[in-house]
C-alpha positions as CSV (number, residue, x, y, z in Angstrom):
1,X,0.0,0.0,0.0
2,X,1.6,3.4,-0.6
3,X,2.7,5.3,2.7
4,X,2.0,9.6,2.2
5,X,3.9,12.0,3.8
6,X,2.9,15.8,4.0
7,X,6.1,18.1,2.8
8,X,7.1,20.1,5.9
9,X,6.5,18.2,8.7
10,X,8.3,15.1,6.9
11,X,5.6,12.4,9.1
12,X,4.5,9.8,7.2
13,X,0.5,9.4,7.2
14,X,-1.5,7.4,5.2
15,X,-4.5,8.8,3.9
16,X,-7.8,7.0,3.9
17,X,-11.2,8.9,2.7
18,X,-9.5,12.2,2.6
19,X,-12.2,14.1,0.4
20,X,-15.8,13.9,0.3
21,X,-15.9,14.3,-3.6
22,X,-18.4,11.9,-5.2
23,X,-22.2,11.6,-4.6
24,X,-21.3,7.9,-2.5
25,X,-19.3,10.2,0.1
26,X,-22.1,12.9,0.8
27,X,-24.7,10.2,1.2
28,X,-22.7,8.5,3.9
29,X,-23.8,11.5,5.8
30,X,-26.8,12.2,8.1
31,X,-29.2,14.2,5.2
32,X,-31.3,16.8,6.9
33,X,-35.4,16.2,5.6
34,X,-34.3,19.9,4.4
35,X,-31.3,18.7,2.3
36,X,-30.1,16.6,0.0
37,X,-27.2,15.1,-2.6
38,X,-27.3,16.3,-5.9
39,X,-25.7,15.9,-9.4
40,X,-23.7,12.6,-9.3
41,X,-20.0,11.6,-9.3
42,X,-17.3,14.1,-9.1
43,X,-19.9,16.4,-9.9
44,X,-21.8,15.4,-6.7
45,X,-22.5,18.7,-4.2
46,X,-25.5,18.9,-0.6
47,X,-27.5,21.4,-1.2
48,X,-30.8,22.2,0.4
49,X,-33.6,20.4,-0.8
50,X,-35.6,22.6,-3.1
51,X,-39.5,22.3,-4.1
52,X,-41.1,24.0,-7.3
53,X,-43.7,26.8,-6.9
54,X,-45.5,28.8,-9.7
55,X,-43.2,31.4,-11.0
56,X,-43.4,34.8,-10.5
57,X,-44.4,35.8,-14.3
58,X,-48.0,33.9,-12.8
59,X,-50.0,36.7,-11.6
60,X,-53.1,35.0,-10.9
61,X,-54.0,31.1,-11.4
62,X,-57.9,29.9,-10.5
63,X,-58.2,26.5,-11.6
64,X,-61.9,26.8,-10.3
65,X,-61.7,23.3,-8.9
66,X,-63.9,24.2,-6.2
67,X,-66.8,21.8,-5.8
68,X,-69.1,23.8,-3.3
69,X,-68.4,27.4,-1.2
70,X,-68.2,31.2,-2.9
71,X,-64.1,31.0,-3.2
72,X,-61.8,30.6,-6.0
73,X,-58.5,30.0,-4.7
74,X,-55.5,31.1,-6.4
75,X,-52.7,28.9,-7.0
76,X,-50.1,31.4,-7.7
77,X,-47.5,32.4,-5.1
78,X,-49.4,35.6,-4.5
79,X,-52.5,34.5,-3.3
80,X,-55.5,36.8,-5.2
81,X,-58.2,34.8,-4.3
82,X,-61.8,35.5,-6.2
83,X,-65.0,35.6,-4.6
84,X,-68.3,33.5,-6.6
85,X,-71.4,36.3,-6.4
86,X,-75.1,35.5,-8.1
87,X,-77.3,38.1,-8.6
88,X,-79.7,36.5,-10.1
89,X,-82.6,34.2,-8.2
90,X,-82.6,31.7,-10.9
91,X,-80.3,29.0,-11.8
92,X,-77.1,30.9,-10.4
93,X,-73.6,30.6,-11.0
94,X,-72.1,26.5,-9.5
95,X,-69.5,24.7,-9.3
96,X,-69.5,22.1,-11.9
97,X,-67.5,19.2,-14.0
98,X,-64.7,21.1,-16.3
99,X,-62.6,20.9,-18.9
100,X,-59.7,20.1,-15.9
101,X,-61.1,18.6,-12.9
102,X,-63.8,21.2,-12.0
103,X,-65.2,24.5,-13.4
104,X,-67.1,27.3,-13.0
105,X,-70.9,27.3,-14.8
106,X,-73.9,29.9,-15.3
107,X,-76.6,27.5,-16.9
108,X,-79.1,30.4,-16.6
109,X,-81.1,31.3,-19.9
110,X,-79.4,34.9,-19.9
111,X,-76.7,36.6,-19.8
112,X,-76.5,37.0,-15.9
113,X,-74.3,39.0,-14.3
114,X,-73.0,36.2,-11.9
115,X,-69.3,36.5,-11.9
116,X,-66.0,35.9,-9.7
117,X,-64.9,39.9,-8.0
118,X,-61.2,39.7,-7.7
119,X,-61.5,42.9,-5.8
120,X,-58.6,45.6,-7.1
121,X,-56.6,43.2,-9.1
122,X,-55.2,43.3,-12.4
123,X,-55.5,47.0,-12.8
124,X,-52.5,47.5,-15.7
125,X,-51.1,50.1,-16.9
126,X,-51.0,50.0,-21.3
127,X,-47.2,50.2,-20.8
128,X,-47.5,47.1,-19.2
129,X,-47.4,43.6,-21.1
130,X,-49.9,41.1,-20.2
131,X,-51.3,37.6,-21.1
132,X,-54.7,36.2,-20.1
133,X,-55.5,32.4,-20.4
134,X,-58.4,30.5,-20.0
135,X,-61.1,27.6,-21.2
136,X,-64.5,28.1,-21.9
137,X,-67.3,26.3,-23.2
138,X,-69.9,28.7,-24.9
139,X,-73.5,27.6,-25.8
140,X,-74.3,28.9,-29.4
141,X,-76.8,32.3,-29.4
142,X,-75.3,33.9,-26.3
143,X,-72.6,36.2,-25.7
144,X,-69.8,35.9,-22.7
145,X,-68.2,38.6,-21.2
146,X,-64.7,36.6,-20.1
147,X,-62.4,38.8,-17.7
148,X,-61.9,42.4,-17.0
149,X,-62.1,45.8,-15.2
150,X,-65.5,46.5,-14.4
151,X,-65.0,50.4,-14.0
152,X,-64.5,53.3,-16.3
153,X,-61.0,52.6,-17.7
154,X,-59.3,49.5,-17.8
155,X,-59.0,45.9,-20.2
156,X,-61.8,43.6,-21.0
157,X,-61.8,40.2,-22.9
158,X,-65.3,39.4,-24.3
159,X,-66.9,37.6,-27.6
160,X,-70.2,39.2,-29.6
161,X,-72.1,37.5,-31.6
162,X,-69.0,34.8,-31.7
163,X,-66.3,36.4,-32.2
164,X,-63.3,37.5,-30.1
165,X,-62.6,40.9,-29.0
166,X,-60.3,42.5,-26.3
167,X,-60.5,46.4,-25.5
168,X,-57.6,48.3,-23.7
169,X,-59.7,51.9,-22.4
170,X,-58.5,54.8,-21.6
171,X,-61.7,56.4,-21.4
172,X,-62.6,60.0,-23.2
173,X,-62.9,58.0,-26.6
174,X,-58.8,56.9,-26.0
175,X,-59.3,52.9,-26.8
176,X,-58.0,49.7,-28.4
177,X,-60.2,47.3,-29.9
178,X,-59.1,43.9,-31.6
179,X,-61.4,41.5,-33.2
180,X,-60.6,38.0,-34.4
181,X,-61.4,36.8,-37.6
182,X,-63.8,33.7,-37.2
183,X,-66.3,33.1,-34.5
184,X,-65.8,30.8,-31.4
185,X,-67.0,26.7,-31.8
186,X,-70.3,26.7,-29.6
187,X,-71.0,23.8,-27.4
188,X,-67.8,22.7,-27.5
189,X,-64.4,23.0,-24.6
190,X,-61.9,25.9,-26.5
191,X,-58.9,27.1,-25.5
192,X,-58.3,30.8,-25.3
193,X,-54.8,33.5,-24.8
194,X,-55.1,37.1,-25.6
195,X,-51.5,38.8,-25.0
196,X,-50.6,42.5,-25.1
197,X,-47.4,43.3,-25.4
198,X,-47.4,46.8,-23.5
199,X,-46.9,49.3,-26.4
200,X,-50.5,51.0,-26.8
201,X,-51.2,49.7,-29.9
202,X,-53.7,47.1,-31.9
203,X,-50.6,45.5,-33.5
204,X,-49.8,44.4,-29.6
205,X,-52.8,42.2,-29.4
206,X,-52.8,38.4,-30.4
207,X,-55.7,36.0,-30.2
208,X,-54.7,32.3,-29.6
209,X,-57.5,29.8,-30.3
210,X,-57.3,26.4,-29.9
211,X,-53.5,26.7,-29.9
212,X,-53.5,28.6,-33.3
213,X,-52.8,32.5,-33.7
214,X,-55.4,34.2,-35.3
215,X,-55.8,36.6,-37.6
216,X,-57.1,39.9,-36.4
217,X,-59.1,43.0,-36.9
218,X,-58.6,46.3,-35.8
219,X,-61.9,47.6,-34.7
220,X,-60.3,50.8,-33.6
221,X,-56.5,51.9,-32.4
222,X,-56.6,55.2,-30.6
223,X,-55.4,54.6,-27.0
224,X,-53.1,58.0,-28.0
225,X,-51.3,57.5,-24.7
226,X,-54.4,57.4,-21.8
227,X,-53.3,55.8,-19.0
228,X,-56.1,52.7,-18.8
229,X,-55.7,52.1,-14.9
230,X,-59.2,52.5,-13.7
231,X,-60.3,55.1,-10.9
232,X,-61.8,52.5,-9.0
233,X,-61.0,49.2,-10.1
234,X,-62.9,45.9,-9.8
235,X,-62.3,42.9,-11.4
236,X,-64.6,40.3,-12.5
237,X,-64.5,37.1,-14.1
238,X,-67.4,36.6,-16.0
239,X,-68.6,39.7,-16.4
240,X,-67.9,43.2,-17.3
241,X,-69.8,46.7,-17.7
242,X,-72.4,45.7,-20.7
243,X,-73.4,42.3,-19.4
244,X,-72.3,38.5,-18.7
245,X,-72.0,35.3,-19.6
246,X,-73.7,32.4,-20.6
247,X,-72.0,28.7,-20.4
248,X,-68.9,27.4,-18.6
249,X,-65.4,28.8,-17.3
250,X,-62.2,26.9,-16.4
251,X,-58.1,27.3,-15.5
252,X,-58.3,30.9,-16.0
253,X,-55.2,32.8,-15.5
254,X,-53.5,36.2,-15.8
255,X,-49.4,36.5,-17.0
256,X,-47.5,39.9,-16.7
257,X,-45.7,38.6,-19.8
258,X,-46.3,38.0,-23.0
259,X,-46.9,34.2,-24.2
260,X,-44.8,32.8,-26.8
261,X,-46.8,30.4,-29.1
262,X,-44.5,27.7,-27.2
263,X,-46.1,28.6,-23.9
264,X,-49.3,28.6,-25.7
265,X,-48.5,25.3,-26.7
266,X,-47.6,23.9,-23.3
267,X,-50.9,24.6,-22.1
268,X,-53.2,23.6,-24.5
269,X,-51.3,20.4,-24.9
270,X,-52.8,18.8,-27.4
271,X,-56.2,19.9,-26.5
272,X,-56.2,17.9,-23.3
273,X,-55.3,20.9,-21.2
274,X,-53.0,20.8,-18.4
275,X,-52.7,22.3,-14.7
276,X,-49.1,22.5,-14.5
277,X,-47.5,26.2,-14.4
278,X,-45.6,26.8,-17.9
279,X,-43.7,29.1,-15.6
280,X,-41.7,27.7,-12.1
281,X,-39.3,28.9,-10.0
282,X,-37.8,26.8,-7.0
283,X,-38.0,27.5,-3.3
284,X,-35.6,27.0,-1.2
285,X,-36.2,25.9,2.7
286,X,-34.8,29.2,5.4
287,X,-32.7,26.1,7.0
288,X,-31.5,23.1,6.0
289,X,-29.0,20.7,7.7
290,X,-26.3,18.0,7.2
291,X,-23.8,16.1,9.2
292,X,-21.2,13.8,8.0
293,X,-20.7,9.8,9.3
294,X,-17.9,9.8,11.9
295,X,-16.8,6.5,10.7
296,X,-16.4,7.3,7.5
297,X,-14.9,10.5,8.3
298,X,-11.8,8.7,10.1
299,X,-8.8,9.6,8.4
300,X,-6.5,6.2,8.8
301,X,-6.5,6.0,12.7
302,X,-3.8,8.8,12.6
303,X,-3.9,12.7,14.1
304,X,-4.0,15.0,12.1
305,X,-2.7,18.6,13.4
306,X,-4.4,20.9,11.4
307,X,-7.0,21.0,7.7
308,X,-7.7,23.5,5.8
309,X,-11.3,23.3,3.9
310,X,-12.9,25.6,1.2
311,X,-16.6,26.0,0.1
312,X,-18.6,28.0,-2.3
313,X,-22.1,29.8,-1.6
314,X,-24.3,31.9,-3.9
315,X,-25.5,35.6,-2.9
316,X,-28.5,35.3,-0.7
317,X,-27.4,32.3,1.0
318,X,-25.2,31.6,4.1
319,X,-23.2,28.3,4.9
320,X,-21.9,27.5,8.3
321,X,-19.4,24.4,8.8
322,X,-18.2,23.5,12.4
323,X,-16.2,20.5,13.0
324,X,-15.3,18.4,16.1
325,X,-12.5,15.7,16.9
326,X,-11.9,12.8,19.3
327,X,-9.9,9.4,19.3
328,X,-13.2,7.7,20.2
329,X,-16.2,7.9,18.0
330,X,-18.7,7.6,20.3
331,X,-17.7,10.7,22.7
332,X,-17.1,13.2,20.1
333,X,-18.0,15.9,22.4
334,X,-19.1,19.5,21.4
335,X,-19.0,21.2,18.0
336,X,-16.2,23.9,17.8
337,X,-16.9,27.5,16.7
338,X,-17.8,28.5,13.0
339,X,-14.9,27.1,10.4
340,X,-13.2,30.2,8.5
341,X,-12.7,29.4,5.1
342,X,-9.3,29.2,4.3
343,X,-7.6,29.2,8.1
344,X,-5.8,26.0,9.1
345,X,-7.6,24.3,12.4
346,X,-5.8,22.5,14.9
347,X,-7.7,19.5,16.0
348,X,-6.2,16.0,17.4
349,X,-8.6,13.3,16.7
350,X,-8.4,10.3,14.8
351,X,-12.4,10.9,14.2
352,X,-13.0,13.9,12.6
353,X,-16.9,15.0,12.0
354,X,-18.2,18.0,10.1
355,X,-22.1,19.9,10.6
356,X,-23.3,22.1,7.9
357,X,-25.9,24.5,7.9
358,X,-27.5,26.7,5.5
359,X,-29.3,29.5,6.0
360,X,-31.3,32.0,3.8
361,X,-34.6,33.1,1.9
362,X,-37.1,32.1,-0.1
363,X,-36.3,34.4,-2.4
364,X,-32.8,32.6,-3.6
365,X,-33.1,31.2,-6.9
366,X,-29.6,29.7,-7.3
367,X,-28.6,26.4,-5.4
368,X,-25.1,26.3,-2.7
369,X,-23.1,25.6,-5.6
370,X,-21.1,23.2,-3.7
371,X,-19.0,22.6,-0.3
372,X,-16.5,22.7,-2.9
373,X,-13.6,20.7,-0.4
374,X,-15.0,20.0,3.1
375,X,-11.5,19.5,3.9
376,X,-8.4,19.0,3.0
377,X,-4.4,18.2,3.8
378,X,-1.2,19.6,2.5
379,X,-0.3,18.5,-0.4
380,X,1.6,15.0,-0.5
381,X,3.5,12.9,-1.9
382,X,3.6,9.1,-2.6
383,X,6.4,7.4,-1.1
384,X,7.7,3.8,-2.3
385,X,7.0,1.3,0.6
């Protein structure tokens, strides 16, 4: 077996288990529930374990899965929750089987003006970009006021006598409005995104239908600069200033970006619809925690007087190693102070463990790159036996 010495001190040592480097070393560990091993190989790095949440280009998500109750939750990571209001006496506004799971239904014979009251949401600006998703099943003869500011200024998404129109108003006569082409499949589920793109004109509009962009028409594109945020906003799904909607609503949601026909595509998949975000971002726990296997971190039964270790953390996110020694591995005693990276420790132990813990927000997007070395010796040198 080779025998290594460390240049300097001129002792002879041999190494076992040095370096934590490969994903079968950091799982010897004891893993935190709030961290984990990831990549593989020399590649292999603990990080804290990370779940996915909707990302932040989501304004609003109501999958209207609701089955009884007045509330339409959001799914989003801002929490805009809608509120389910019937003004009418007969046949109102229920919960009901969707295109996904469940959806939102007004079986009355009008044009009621049942609708979901977001409250002061989704008041933009025109300079800012925005995308609105939804399905809907229309039953042929009616009209169905979709989404929008129900006040004097604002955006509203609506179809007349089948086809598609969306209106950016400024009020005073200052307004977009964009029609599609061809008129809306009645009795039948459709998938629908209108984006703006935030420059105050009709050439900003796009219809999606069904996955497919349409063609439009420009009804009228004289916004001249009006700011459209309303004076008192309210929104409503399902209704807006001239009337309602007749039919049934499902996975409507809002973007503040504009949707690329790819994102379109994502969510329409294949006409089977989906619930998963086209958008994520991951979240990272405020804690997490790991502590390496004494046995395994026992470094040939021989002291060591002193390791140097190195490690690598992203802004945003703090890691704290501390390390403790003993010649018997089942009194290791007390954790020292904080490790400085880079400053050579003296400990005397033929047992050598290490704790890790990382601290930040939820608000990191980037993973602890790596404990890059948990520790290391001098440099050495292979000597002949």
């Amino acid at each position: 077996m080779p025998i290594y010495y460390t240049p300097g001190t001129m002792e002879l040592k041999q190494l076992s288990q040095l370096l934590w480097t490969t994903d079968t070393d950091w799982n010897k560990g004891n893993l935190g529930s709030d961290t984990e091993v990831v990549d593989s190989g020399s590649s292999a790095k603990i990080a804290p374990k990370t779940t996915t949440i909707p990302g932040q280009e989501i304004y609003l998500t109501w999958h209207l899965n609701e089955t009884s109750g007045t509330t339409a939750a959001d799914s989003s990571q801002y929490n805009r929750p809608g509120t389910l209001v019937t003004t009418e006496g007969y046949n109102p506004a229920q919960w009901v089987s969707g295109k996904l799971n469940n959806g939102l239904s007004n079986p009355g014979e009008e044009e009621s003006m049942d609708y979901v009251d977001g409250g002061d949401i989704a008041g933009f600006e025109y300079t800012q970009p925005f995308s609105v998703e939804c399905w809907f099943y229309q039953p042929p003869g009616y009209d169905m006021r979709v989404a929008g500011n129900v006040t004097d200024k604002g955006w509203q998404i609506f179809t007349q006598e089948g086809y598609l129109r969306f209106i950016l108003n400024g009020g005073d006569g200052n307004y977009i409005q964009v029609c599609s082409t061809i008129q809306v499949t009645p009795n039948t589920w459709q998938h629908l995104v209108v984006t703006y793109d935030g420059t105050g004109f009709a050439a900003g509009v796009k219809f999606y239908l069904d996955g497919t962009l349409l063609e439009n028409t420009v009804f009228y594109d004289g916004l001249n600069s009006a700011s459209i945020i309303p004076t008192v906003n309210d929104f409503h799904l399902g209704a807006a200033n001239e009337g309602g909607w007749i039919g049934i609503l499902d996975e409507f949601n809002i973007y503040t970006v504009v949707l690329s026909q790819a994102n379109v595509d994502f969510r329409y998949n294949s006409g089977n619809g989906t619930e998963t975000p086209v958008f994520t971002q991951p979240l990272y726990p405020t804690t997490a925690y790991y502590e390496t296997n004494i046995a395994d971190s026992k470094i040939a039964g021989q002291l060591w007087n002193s390791f140097n270790f190195q490690r690598t953390t992203p802004s945003g996110t703090s890691v704290e190693i501390k390390a403790r020694a003993s010649n018997d591995a089942n009194v290791m005693g007390s954790y020292g102070s904080v490790l400085t990276p880079g400053i050579d420790l003296d400990l005397t132990g033929q047992f050598i463990q290490f704790s890790v813990d990382f601290t930040g927000t939820t608000s990191v997007r980037a993973t602890v790159e790596s404990i890059g070395v948990l520790y290391t010796a001098l440099p050495v040198h292979v000597v002949a036996p």
